[in-house]
C-alpha positions as a Markdown table, in Angstrom:
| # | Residue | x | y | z |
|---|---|---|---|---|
| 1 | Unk | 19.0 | -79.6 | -23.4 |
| 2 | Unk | 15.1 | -78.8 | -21.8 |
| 3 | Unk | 15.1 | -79.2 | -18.2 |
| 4 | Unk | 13.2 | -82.5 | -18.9 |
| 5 | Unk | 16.3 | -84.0 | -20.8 |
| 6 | Unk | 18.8 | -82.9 | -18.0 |
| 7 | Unk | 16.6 | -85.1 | -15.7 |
| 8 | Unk | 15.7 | -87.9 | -17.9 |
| 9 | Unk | 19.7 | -87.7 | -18.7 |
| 10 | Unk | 20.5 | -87.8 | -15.2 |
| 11 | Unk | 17.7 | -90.5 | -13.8 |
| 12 | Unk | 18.8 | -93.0 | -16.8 |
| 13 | Unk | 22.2 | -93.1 | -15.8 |
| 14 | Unk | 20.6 | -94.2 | -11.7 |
| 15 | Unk | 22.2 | -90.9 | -10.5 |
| 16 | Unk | 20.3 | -89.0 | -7.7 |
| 17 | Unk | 20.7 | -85.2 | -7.6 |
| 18 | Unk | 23.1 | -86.0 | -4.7 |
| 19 | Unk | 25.2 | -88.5 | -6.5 |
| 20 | Unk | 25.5 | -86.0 | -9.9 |
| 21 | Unk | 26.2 | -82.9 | -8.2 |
| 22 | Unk | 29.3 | -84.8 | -6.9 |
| 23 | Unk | 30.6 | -86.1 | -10.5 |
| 24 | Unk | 29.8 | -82.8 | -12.0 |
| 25 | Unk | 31.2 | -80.7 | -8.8 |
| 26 | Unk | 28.7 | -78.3 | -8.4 |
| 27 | Unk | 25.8 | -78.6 | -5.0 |
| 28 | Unk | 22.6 | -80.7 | -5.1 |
| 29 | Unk | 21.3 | -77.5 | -5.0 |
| 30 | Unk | 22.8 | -76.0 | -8.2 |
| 31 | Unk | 21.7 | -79.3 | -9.7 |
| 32 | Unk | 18.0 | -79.1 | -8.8 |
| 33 | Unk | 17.8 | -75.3 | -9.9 |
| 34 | Unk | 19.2 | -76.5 | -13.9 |
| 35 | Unk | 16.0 | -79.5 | -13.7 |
| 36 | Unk | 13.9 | -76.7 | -12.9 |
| 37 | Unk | 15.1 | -74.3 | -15.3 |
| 38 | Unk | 16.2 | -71.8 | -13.1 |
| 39 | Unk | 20.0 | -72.2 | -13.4 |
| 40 | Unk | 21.3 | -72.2 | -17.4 |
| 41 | Unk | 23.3 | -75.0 | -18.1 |
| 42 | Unk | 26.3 | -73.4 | -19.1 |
| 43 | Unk | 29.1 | -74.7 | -22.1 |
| 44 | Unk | 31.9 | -76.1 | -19.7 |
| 45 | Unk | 29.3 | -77.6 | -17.4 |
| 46 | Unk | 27.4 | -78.9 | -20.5 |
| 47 | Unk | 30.9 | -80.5 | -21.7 |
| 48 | Unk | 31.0 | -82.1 | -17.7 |
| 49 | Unk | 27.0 | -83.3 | -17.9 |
| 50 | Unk | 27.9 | -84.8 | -21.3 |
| 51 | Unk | 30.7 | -86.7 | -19.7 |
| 52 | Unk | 29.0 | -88.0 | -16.4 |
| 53 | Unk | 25.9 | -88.6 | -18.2 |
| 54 | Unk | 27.3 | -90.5 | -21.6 |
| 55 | Unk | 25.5 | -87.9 | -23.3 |
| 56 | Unk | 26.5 | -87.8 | -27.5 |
| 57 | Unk | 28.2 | -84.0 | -28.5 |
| 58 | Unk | 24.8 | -82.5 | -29.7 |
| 59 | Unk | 24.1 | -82.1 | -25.8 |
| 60 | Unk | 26.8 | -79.3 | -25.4 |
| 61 | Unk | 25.3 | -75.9 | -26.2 |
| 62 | Unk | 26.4 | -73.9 | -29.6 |
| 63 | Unk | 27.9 | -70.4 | -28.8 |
| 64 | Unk | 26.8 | -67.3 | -29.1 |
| 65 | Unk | 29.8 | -66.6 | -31.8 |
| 66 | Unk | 31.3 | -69.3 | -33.7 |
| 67 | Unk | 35.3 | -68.9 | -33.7 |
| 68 | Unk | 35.3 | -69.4 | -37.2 |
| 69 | Unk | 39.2 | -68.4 | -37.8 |
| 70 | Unk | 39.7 | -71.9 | -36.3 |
| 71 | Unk | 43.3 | -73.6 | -38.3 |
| 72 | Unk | 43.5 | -76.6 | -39.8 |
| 73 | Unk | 45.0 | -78.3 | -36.8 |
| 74 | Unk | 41.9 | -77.3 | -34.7 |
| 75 | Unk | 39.7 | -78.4 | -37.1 |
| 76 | Unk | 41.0 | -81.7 | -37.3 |
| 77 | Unk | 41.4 | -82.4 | -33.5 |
| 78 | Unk | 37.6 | -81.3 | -33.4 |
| 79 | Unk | 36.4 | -83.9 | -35.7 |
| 80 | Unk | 39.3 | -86.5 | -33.9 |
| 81 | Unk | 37.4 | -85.3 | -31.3 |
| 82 | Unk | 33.9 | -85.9 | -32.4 |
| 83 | Unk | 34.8 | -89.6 | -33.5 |
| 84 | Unk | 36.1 | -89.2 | -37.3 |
| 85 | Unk | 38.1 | -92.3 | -37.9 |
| 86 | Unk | 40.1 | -90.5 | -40.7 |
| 87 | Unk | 41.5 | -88.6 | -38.0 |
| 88 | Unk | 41.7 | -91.1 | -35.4 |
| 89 | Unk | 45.6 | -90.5 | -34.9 |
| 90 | Unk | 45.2 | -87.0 | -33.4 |
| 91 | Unk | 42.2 | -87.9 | -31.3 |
| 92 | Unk | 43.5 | -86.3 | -27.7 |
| 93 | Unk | 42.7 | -87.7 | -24.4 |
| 94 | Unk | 41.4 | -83.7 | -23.0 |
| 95 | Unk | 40.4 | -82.6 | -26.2 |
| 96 | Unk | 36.4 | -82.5 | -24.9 |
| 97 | Unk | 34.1 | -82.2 | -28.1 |
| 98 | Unk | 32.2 | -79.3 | -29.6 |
| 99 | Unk | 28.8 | -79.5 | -30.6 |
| 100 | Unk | 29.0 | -81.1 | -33.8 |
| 101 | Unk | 27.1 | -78.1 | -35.5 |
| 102 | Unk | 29.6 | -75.6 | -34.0 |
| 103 | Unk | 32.5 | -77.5 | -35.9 |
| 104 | Unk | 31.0 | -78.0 | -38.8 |
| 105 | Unk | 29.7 | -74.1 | -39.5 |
| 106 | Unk | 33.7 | -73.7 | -38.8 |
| 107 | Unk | 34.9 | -75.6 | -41.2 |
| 108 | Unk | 32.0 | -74.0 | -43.9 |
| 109 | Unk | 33.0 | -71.2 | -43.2 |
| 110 | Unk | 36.5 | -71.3 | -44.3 |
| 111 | Unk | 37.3 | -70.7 | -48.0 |
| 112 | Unk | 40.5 | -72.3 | -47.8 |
| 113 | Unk | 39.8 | -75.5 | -46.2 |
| 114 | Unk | 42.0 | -78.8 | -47.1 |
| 115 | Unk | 40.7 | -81.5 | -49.3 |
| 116 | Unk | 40.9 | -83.6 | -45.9 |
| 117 | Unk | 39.0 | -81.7 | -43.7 |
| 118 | Unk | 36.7 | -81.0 | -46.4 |
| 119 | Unk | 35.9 | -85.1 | -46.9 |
| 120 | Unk | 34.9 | -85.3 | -43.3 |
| 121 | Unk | 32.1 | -83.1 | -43.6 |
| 122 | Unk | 29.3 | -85.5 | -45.0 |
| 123 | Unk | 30.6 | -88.0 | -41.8 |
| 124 | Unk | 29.6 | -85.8 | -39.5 |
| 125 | Unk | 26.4 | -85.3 | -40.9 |
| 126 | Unk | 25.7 | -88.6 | -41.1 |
| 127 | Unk | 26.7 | -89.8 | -37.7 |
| 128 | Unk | 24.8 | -86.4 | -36.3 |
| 129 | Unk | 21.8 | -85.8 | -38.1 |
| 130 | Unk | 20.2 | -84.7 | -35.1 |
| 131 | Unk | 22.2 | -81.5 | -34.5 |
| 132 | Unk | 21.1 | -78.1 | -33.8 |
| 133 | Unk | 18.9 | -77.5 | -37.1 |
| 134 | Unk | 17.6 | -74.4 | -36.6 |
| 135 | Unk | 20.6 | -72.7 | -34.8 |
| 136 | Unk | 23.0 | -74.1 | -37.7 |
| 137 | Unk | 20.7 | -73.1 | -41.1 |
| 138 | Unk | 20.1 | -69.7 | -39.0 |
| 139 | Unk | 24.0 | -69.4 | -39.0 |
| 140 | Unk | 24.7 | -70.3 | -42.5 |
| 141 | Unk | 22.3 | -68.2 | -44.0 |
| 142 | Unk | 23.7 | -65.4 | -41.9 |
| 143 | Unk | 27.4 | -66.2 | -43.4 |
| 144 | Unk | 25.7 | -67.0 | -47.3 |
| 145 | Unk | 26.9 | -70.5 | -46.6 |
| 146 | Unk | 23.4 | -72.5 | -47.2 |
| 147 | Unk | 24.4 | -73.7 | -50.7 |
| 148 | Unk | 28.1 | -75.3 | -48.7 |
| 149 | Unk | 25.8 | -76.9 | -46.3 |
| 150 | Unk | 23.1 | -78.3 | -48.5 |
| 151 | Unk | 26.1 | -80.2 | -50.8 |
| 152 | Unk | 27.3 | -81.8 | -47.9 |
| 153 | Unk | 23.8 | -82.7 | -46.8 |
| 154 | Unk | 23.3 | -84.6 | -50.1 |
| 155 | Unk | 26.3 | -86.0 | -50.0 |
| 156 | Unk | 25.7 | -87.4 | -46.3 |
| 157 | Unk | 22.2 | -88.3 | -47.5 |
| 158 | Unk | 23.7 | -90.4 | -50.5 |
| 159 | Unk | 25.9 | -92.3 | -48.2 |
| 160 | Unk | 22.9 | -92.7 | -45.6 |
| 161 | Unk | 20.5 | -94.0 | -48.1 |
| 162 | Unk | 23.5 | -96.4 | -49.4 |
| 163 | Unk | 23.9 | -98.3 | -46.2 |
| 164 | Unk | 19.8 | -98.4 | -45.6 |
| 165 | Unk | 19.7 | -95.3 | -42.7 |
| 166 | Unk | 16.0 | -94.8 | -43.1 |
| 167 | Unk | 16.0 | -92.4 | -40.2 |
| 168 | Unk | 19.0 | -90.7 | -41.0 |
| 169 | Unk | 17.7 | -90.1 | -44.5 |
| 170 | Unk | 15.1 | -88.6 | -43.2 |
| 171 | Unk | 16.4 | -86.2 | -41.0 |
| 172 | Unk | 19.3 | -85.4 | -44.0 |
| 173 | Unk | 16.1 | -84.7 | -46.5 |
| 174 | Unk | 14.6 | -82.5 | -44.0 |
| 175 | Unk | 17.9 | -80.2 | -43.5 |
| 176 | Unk | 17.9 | -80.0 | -47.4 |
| 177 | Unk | 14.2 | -79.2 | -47.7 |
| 178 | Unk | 14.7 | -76.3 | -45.0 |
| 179 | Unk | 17.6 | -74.7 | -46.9 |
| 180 | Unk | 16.3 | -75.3 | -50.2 |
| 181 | Unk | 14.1 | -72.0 | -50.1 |
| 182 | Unk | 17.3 | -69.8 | -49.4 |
| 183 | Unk | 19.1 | -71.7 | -52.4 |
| 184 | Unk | 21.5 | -68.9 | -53.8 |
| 185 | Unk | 22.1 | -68.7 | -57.4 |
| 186 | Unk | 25.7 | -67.6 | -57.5 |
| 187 | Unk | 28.4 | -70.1 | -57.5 |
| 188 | Unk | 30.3 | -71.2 | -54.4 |
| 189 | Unk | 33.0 | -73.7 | -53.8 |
| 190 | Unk | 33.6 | -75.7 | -51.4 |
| 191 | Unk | 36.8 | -74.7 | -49.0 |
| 192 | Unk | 38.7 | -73.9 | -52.1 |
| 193 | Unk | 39.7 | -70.8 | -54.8 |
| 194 | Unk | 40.1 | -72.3 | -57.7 |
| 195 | Unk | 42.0 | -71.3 | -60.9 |
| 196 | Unk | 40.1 | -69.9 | -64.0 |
| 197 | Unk | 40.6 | -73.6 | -66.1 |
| 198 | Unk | 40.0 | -75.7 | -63.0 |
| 199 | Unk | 36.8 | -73.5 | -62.9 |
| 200 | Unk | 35.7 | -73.8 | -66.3 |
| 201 | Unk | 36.5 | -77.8 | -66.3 |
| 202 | Unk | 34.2 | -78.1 | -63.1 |
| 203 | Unk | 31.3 | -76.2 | -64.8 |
| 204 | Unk | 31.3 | -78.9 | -67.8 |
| 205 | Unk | 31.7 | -82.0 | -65.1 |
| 206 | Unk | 29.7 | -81.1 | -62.3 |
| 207 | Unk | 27.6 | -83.7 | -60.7 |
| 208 | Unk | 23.8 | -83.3 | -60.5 |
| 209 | Unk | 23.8 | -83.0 | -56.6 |
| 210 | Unk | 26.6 | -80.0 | -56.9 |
| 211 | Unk | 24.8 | -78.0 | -59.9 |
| 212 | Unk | 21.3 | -78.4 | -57.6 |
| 213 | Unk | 23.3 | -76.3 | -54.7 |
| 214 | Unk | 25.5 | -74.4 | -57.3 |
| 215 | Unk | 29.0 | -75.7 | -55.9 |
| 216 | Unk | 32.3 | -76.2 | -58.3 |
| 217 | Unk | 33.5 | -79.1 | -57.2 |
| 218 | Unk | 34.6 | -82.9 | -57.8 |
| 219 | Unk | 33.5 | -84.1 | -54.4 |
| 220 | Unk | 31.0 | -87.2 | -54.7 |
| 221 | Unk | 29.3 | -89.4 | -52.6 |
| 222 | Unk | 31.5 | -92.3 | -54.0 |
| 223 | Unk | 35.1 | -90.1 | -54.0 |
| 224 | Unk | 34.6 | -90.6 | -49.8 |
| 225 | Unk | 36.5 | -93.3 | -48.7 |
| 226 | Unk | 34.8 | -93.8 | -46.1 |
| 227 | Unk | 32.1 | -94.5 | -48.6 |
């Protein structure tokens, strides 16, 4: 967040520097120096200003270095985390939530990544389209992993443009449009090594949207269930 968010953030909620630096347990002091830019918001106090402030996960910072050997389990509490209702069982009451971009350049990365975790992808897309842009396509096109992320950006846009999310659409297009010039031309998959027939069959019955990003897979817009 710019220093003018943190203090928008923080006057919109009818907090004086006083009254936050008490919820967020740092002095009045430390609070004025972040408004002013002279403090850097740090991750865990970013998680706590998120909290006090009923600010939405995109507020937290991305790391440095994505801890992209995350498991399955973490994957899932992340996107419980973030609000996915397919995980809604797990969701834990001190699990605090990543930045929505962090999670899902996790879960890219992984070439092994369950058919579950894989569905939720486009969901978080589509309820934050207004992520980290240029840290996450920087990411991906360090990792190769542009062609993974503009699949699930079509995928998310189909379902925004289904239920009439103008705006989201918009912001979806724009994702696609920026990773579009970085297109690769080999194949990729999403989250899963697949057999030689399974291969072959998805060559023959690939959807448009997965032969534009060059991705063997089955996934659709309408396989979602949330869909």
């Amino acid at each position: 967040m710019s220093t003018n968010e943190l203090r928008t953030a923080r006057t919109a909620k009818g907090l004086t520097q006083a009254e936050a630096a008490s919820r967020l347990g740092v002095s009045q002091a430390y609070v004025a120096m972040l408004e002013k830019g002279v403090r850097r918001l740090t991750r865990q106090l970013a998680s706590r200003v998120m909290r006090v402030y009923n600010l939405p996960p995109t507020a937290v910072p991305p790391p440095g270095a994505v801890k992209e050997s995350s498991g399955p389990d973490e994957l899932a509490r992340d996107l419980a985390a973030l609000g996915y209702p397919g995980f809604s069982h797990l969701r834990p009451r001190r699990w605090l939530p990543k930045n929505p971009a962090e999670v899902l350049l996790a879960a890219l990365a992984k070439n092994d990544l369950e058919p579950r975790l894989v569905e939720a992808l486009p969901w978080l897309l589509l309820h934050y389209p207004m992520l980290d842009r240029e840290w996450l396509v920087r990411e991906v096109k360090v990792r190769d992993l542009q062609n993974r992320l503009g699949f699930v950006a079509r995928l998310a846009h189909r379902l925004a443009d289904r239920v009439g999310e103008e705006d989201k659409a918009k912001h979806l297009d724009e994702l696609e449009a920026t990773l579009e010039p970085s297109r690769l031309v080999r194949e990729d998959t999403l989250g899963a090594s697949l057999p030689e027939a399974k291969r072959r069959w998805l060559q023959e019955h690939q959807s448009d949207d997965a032969k534009r990003w060059n991705v063997l897979t089955d996934w659709t817009a309408s396989a979602l269930r949330y869909a």
